[in-house]
N, C-alpha and C positions, 0 to 999 in steps of 0.2 A: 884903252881901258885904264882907268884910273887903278892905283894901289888900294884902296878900300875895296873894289869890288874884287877883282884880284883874289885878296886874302879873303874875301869871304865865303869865295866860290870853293878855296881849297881846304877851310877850315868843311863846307859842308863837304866836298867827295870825300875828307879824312875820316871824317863820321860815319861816313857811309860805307866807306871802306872797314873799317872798324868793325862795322857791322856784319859786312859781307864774311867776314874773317872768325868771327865767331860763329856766325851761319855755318861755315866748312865744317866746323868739326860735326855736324850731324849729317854728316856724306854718307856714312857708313850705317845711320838708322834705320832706315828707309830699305825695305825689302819689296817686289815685287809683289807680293802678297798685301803688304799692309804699307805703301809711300806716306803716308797719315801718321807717324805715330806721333806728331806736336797737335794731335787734331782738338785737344782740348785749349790748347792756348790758340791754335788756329780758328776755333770758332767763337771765343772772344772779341780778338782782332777785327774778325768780319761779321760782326754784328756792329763794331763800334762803324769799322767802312760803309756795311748800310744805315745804318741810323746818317750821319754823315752827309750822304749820299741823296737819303731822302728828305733831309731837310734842308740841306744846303743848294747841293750840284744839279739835282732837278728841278725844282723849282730856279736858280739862273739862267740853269741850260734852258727848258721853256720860254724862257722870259727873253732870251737871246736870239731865241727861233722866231718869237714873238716880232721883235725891234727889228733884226737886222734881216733884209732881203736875200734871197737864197743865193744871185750872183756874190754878193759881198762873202756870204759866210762860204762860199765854194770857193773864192778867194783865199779868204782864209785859210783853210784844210789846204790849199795846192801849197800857201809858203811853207807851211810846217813839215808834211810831207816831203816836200822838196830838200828841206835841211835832214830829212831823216834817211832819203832816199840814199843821202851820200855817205852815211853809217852802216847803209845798207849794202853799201858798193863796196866797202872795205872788207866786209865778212863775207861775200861772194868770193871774193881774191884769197881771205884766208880760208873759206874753204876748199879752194883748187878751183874752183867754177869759174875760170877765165873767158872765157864765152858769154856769158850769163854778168860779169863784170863790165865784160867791155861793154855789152849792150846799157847794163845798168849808167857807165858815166857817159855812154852817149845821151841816157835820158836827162841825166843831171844838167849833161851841157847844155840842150835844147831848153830844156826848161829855164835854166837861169839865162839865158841871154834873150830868145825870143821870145821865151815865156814873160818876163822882165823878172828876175828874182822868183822865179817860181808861182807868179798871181795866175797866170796864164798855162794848161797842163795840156800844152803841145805834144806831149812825147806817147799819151795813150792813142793820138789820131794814128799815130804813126808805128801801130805794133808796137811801140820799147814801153812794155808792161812792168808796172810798180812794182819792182823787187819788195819783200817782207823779209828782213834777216836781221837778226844780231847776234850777240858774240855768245849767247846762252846757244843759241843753233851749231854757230861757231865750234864750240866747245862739245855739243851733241855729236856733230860729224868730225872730230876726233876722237870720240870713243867712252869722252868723261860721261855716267852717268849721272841720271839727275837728281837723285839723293832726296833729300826726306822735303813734302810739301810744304810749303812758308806763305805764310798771309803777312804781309807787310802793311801797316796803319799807311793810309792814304795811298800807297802805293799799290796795294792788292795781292794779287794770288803772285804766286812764284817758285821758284826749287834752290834749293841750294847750287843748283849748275845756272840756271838763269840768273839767278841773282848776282853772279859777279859780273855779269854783265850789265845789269845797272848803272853805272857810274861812265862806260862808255855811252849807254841811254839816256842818259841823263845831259850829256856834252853837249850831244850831237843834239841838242833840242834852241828854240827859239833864245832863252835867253843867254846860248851863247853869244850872240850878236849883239846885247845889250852892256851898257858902260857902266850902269850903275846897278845896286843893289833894287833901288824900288821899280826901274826897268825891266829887272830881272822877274823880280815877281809879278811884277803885271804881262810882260810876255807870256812866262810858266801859265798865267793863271787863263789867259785868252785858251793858251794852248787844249788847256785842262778843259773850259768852258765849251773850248769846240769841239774836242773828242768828246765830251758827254751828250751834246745837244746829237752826233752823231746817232748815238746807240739808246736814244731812248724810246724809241719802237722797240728795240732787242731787247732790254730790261725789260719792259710791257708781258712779253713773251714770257720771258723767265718766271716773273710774278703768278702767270695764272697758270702755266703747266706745271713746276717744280711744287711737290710735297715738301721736299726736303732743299733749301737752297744752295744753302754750305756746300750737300754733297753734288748737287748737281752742277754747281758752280765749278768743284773742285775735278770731278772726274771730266766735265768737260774743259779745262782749261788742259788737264793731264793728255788728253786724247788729240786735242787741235796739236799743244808743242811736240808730239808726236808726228804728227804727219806733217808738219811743217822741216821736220829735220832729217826726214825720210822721201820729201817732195811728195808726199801725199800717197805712197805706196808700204809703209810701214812691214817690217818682216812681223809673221805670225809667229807668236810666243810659246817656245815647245810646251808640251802640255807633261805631267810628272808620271813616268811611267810606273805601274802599280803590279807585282806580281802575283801571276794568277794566286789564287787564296786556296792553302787545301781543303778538301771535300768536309775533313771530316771536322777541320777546325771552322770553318766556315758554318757549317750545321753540327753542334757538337750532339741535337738528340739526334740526330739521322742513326738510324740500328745499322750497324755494320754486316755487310752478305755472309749468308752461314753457309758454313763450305759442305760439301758433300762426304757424308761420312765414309769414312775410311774400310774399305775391304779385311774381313778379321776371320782368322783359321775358324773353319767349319760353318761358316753363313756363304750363301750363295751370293756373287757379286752383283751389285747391282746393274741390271745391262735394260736394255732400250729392246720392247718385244720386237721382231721384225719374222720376216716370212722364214720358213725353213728353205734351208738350202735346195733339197729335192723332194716334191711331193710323188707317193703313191698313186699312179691314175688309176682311177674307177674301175672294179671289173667291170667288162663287155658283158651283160645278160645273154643268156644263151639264144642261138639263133632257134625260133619257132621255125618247125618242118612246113614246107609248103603243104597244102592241101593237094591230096592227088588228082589228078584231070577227073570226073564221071566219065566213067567209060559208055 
């Protein structure tokens, strides 16, 4: 790798890192209630990414789907992949998942030797299934929350906890392998070409069910990095307990019960009728004398 691409590379992770760094201090914004509160410069941002989007990256990406045969661009997707799978394999290790590691660089191996460099994605025939990790996960399954939502220009949705993971995302991609700067962006740019020709059914989708995009966008990207850092079983979020409300503040006209008046010298108390204790039985009417026999 020559010294111009070198310094270029670390003048951009410096940038980025720069960035990620002032991103931090909004760690503490971000409530479970409202992860949104940059939501006005956030929907800025992601207007400019779709405008963007729809004029640039779909229209190539079509155009790409167009030109290139479906082996070749499956080709494609396997090298890239392949280079991310082993980013993938470092944050399995850092997060205790050794198991799930080992299986991960067994895939890497298979694929870059038989695979030839990853063209060829031997390792799904064979059970060792495409790990999905990076160091935003990483950082989830140690405990950092994910702090206030961030729409990054070209780069997209994010959090202040994924986003320091960026710059490891960023490495671990195609034009690492590249020597020169315009190498560099032509790799980046295939790369980009071929994740969007991927998901352009999935945008299809988005387009004609979301009212609202931003937020649909946003809750659903909130909802996946979730189950991705919990392996798809996520803990239920206690709900705020609320104590009972009293009666009377609760209903302030409700007429409060009127009590039973008070027993007072010389009134007869009030008592409940009930039977007397012993009744008088009926006098017996006198026995009438029998009539005497006729004699």
């Amino acid at each position: 790798m020559n010294t111009v691409g070198l310094q270029s590379k670390r003048r951009r992770a410096a940038v980025l890192a720069a960035a990620v760094v002032l991103a931090s201090g909004l760690q503490g914004c971000a409530t479970r209630q409202d992860p949104d509160p940059l939501e006005s410069w956030n929907r800025q941002v992601f207007a400019f990414n779709d405008t963007l989007d729809a004029n640039v990256l779909q229209p190539v990406a079509r155009g790409y789907n167009a030109v290139a045969p479906e082996p070749v661009r499956t080709s494609v997707r396997n090298v890239f992949n392949n280079i991310r799978d082993v980013w993938s394999t470092v944050n399995l290790f850092l997060q205790g998942r050794f198991a799930d590691g080992s299986l991960s660089s067994m895939r890497v191996l298979v694929n870059t030797t038989l695979g030839i460099a990853g063209i060829v994605d031997w390792g799904t025939p064979m059970r060792l299934d495409r790990p999905n990790e990076d160091f935003g996960q990483t950082l989830g399954v140690w405990g950092v929350k994910p702090g206030a939502y961030i729409v990054w220009p070209v780069l997209g949705p994010s959090t202040v906890r994924d986003s320091l993971g960026i710059p490891g995302d960023l490495y671990f991609s195609a034009a690492t392998l590249t020597h020169t700067d315009t190498d560099a962006i032509a790799a980046s740019s295939l790369q980009v070409i071929s994740l969007r020709a991927e998901l352009l059914k999935a945008s299809g989708l988005v387009d004609d069910v979301a009212l609202d995009k931003y937020a649909f966008t946003r809750d659903a990207y909130l909802q996946r990095r979730q189950n991705l850092i919990y392996e798809g079983d996520p803990p239920e979020e206690p709900e705020p307990e609320d104590e009972a409300p009293d009666d009377a503040a609760a209903d302030p006209d409700k007429p409060e019960p009127r009590a039973l008046p008070a027993a007072t010298a010389g009134s007869a108390p009030v008592s409940t009728p009930s039977a007397p204790a012993s009744a008088t039985p009926p006098a017996t009417p006198p026995a009438t004398p029998a009539a005497s026999a006729p004699r």
